[in-house]
N, C-alpha and C positions, 0 to 999 in steps of 0.2 A: 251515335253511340260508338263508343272505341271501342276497340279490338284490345285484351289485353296479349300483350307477349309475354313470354319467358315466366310464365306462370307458376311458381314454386309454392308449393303444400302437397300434401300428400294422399294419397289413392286412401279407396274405402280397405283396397286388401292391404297396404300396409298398416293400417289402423285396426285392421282386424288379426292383423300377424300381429302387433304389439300388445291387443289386448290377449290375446292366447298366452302370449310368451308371458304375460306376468302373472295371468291367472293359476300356469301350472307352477313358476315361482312362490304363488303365496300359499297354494294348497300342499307345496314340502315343505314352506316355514311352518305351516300349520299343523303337518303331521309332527314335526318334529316336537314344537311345541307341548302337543298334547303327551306324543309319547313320554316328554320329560315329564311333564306334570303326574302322569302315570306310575313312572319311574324311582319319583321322589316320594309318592305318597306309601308304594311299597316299601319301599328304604325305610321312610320312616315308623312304621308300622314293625317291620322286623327288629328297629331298635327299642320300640318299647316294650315290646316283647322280650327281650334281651337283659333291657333295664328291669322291667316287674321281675323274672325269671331272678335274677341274679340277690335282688332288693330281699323277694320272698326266702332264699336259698338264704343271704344272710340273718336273715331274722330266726328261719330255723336253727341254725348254728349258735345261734347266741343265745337260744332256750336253753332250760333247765336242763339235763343229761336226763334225770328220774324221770319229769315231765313228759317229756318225750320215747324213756320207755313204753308207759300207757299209750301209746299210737303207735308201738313196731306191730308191722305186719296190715295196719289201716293204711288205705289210701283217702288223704282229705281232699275233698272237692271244693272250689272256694270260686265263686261268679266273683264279678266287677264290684257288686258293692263291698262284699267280704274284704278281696283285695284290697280296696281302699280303706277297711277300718283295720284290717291285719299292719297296714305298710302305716297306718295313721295319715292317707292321706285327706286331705279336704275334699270332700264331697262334691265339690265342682271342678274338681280337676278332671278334666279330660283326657282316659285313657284307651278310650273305646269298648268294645266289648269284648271283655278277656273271661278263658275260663282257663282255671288252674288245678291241677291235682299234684300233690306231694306226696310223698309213700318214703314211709322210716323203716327201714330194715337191719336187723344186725349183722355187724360187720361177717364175712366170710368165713375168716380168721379164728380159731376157736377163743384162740388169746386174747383176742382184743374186741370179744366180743359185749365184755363189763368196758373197756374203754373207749370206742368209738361205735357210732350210729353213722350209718349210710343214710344220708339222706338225698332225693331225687324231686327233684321241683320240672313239672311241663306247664309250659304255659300256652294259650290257643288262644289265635286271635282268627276271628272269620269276617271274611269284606268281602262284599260282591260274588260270594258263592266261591271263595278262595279261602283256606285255612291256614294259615303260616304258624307253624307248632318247633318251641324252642324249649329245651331241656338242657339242665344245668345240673350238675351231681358238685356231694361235698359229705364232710364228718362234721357232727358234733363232737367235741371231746367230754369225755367226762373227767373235769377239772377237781374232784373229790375223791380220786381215785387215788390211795397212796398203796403206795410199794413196799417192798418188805425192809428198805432199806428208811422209811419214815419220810420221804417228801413224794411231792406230786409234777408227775411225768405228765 
């Protein structure tokens, strides 16, 4: 039987130093990973919330001024399906589950109180035992409103 010489490979502890070293390598690729995945689903979430908030906000503005008298001083409550038939979206759009309240109040102003409607739009989205709640303010105008001089301000 030969002897070998100069016998080149490597030890069990080097083999168990390179498996350590990688193991803790892929368990930070992995955190990181996850926490991106994390990261982005919040993001995205606060933008739709943002997007319905803003969607719902302009639909009140573009109501009737009178219409929208009969609801100063209501706050309307409106779930996910509501949302979707108020914004006309399609039924299987996926927007999670939102719940919205809007409250029309008259303006501050005594003056402009026949001319503009404060209106307040919140919208709530909850995941995971987390609520992400975004509010958007704006005016209706009342475009029927003329002035003493005979046009509409």
């Amino acid at each position: 039987m030969k002897k070998w010489k100069n016998e080149q490979g490597l030890t069990l502890v080097e083999v168990l130093a390179s498996m350590t070293l990688l193991s803790v390598i892929f368990i930070v690729i992995s955190a990181f990973v996850v926490n991106s995945f994390t990261f982005s689903s919040a993001i995205n979430r606060d933008y739709t919330t943002l997007q319905i908030s803003d969607s719902l906000l302009e639909y009140y503005k573009s109501e009737n001024f009178s219409k929208l008298q009969d609801e100063v001083g209501k706050t309307i409550q409106l779930d996910t399906p509501a949302i979707k038939q108020t914004l006309k979206m399609d039924a299987s759009t996926d927007i999670g589950k939102l719940n919205s309240s809007i409250t029309i109040t008259k303006h501050s102003n005594p003056s402009l109180q026949n001319r503009l409607l404060h209106i307040e739009v919140t919208v709530s989205s909850t995941q995971n035992r987390n609520t992400q709640q975004t509010t958007v303010e704006g005016y209706n105008r009342n475009t029927q409103q003329t002035t003493k001089e005979g046009y509409n301000r």
